[in-house]
Each structure stands twice: as structure tokens, then as C-alpha cells.
C-alpha positions in Angstrom: 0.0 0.0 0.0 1.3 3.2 -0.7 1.9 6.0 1.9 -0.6 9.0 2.5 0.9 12.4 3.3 4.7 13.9 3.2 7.3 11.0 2.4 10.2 10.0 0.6 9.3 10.8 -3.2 11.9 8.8 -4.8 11.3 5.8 -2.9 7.1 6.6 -4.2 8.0 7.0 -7.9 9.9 3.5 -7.8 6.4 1.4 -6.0 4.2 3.3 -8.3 6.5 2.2 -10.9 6.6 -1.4 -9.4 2.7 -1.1 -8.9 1.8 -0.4 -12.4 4.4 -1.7 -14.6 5.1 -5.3 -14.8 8.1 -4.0 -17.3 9.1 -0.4 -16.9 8.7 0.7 -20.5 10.3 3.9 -21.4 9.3 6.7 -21.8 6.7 5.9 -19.1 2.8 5.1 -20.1 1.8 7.6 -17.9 -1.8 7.6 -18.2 -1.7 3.7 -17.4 -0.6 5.2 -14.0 -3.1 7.1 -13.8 -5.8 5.5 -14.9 -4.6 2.5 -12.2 -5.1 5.0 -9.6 -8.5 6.1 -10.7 -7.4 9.3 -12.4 -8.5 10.4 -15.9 -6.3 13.0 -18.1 -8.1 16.1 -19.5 -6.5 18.5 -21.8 -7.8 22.0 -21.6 -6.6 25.2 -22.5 -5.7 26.7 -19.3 -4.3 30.0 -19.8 -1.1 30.4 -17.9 -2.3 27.8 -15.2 0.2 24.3 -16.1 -2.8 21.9 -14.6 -4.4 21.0 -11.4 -6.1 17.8 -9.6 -9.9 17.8 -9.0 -10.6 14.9 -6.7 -13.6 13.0 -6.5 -15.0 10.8 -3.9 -14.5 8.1 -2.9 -10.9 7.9 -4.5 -10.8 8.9 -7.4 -10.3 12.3 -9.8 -9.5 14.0 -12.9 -6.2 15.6 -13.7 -6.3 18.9 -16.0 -3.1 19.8 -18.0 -2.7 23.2 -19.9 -3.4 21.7 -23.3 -1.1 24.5 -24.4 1.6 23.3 -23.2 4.2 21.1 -24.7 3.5 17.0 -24.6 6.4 16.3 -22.2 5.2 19.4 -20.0 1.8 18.1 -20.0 3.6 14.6 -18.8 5.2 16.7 -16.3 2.2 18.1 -15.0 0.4 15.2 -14.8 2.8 13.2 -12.8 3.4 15.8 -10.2 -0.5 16.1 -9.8 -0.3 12.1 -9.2 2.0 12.6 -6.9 -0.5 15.5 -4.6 -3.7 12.4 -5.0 -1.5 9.6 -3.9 -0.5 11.5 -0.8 -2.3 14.8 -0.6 1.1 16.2 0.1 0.9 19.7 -1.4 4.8 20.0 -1.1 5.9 21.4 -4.7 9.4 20.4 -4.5 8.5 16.3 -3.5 6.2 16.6 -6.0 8.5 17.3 -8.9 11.2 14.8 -7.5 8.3 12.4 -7.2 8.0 13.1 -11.2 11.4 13.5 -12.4 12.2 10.4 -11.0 9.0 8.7 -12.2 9.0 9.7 -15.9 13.3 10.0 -15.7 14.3 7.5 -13.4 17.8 8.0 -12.7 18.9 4.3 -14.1 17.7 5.2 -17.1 19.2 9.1 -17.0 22.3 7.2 -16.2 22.1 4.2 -19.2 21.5 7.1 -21.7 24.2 9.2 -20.7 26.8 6.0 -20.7 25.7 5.7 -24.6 26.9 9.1 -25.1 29.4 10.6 -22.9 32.4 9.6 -25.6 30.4 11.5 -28.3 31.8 14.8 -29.4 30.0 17.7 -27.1 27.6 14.8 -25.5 26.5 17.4 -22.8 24.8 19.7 -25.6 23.5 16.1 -27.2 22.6 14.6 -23.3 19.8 17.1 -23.0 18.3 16.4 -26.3 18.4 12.4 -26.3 17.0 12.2 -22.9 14.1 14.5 -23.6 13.5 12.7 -27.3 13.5 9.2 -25.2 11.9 9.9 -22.0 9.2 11.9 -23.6 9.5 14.6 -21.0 10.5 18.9 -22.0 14.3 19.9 -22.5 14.0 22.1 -19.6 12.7 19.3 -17.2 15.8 16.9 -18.9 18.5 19.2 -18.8 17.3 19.7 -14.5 17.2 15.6 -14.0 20.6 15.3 -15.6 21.8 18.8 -13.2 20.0 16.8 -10.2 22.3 13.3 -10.9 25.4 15.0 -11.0 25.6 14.7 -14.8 25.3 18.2 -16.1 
């Protein structure tokens, strides 16, 4: 079962992943994650808003992403408003580590970056290969690869 309220968000992304994925495929079916915890995905056009979690009883809820927004910053979104409706934890930061690591998880950061660290300039090329594969924006990439140590 997974914890309610402020906890360790790495050790979170890893059961979720556990929980929903019999094989982790990359870049992460996120909507299987959500829909496995009663969630349903609505694209709207939000304005400047990035999304937000409407909950509904008993368990359930609907997550709204800015529509407006790029795919892997709608992926983003999403997966940092699972993280608040697993364990209405309205922390921001162990929300987005909750995410990064969900839809970047470091062993994968890491297996991308040993396929190209010997390539001419692989930092400028680390950034775009991990946000191509992982599905997720270059700004959220090139912050994961800051957070491992890489960049």
C-alpha cells in the first residue's frame, strides 16, 4: 500500500512504478498510471495555469493539464498532480522529485548518458536524447541530468 501524506518521493516513484508496470517501458505510459489510480487525463486550454487535480469521492479524480503546453510538459504536469492524489502532500518540491524520478528515473538518465558521454560535445546532445526518449520537456531533462550530477 502506498503512503498518505509527506514522504520519501523517490522511494514513491519506484512502487508506483513497481505497482503499475510489470516491465518499466520507457518513456513511461503515464496515463496507465493514472488511470490505475482512478485518475482520468483532460487536456484544456488553461491559460497560464500548467494543470491541477480535481478529486472526486471516494478515491478517485481528474487531472487537468494546460493543453497549451508542450507534450512532455503536460507529462510533467500530470505526474506531479499524481503525486498530490497519492499522498495529498501539497509540497511542490516532493512533487516534482516524485516526477522526475518517475518519468526519468535515474537508471535510465544514467544508461542514456553511458551511450553518449564519448560522443563529441555529449552534454549539448545529453539534453536532447533524454528529452526525445523519455518523452518529457528539455527544460525538465537538462534539470534531472543537473540533479544526478551529470550536467
Amino acid at each position: 500500500m502506498l503512503e498518505r501524506g509527506p514522504c520519501d518521493p523517490i522511494r514513491l516513484a519506484r512502487q508506483v512504478q513497481r505497482h503499475v508496470f510489470t516491465k518499466l517501458h520507457l518513456p513511461v505510459r503515464l496515463e496507465d498510471a493514472l488511470g490505475c489510480y482512478d485518475l482520468k487525463l483532460l487536456r484544456l486550454e488553461l491559460g497560464e495555469d500548467d494543470g491541477f487535480l480535481m478529486q472526486t469521492l471516494p478515491r478517485g479524480g481528474v487531472v487537468f493539464v494546460n493543453s497549451l503546453h508542450h507534450p512532455g510538459r503536460q507529462r510533467f504536469t500530470a505526474g506531479h498532480e499524481l503525486y498530490h492524489h497519492l499522498t495529498g502532500d501539497r509540497n511542490e518540491r516532493r512533487a516534482n522529485q516524485f516526477t522526475a524520478e518517475l518519468l526519468m528515473p535515474a537508471f535510465a538518465v544514467h544508461t542514456i548518458w553511458k551511450e553518449i558521454r564519448e560522443w563529441p560535445e555529449p552534454r549539448a546532445w545529453a539534453i536532447k536524447l533524454l528529452s526525445a526518449r523519455l518523452a518529457v520537456s528539455a527544460q525538465a531533462a537538462a534539470i534531472r541530468l543537473r540533479e544526478l550530477n551529470i550536467l
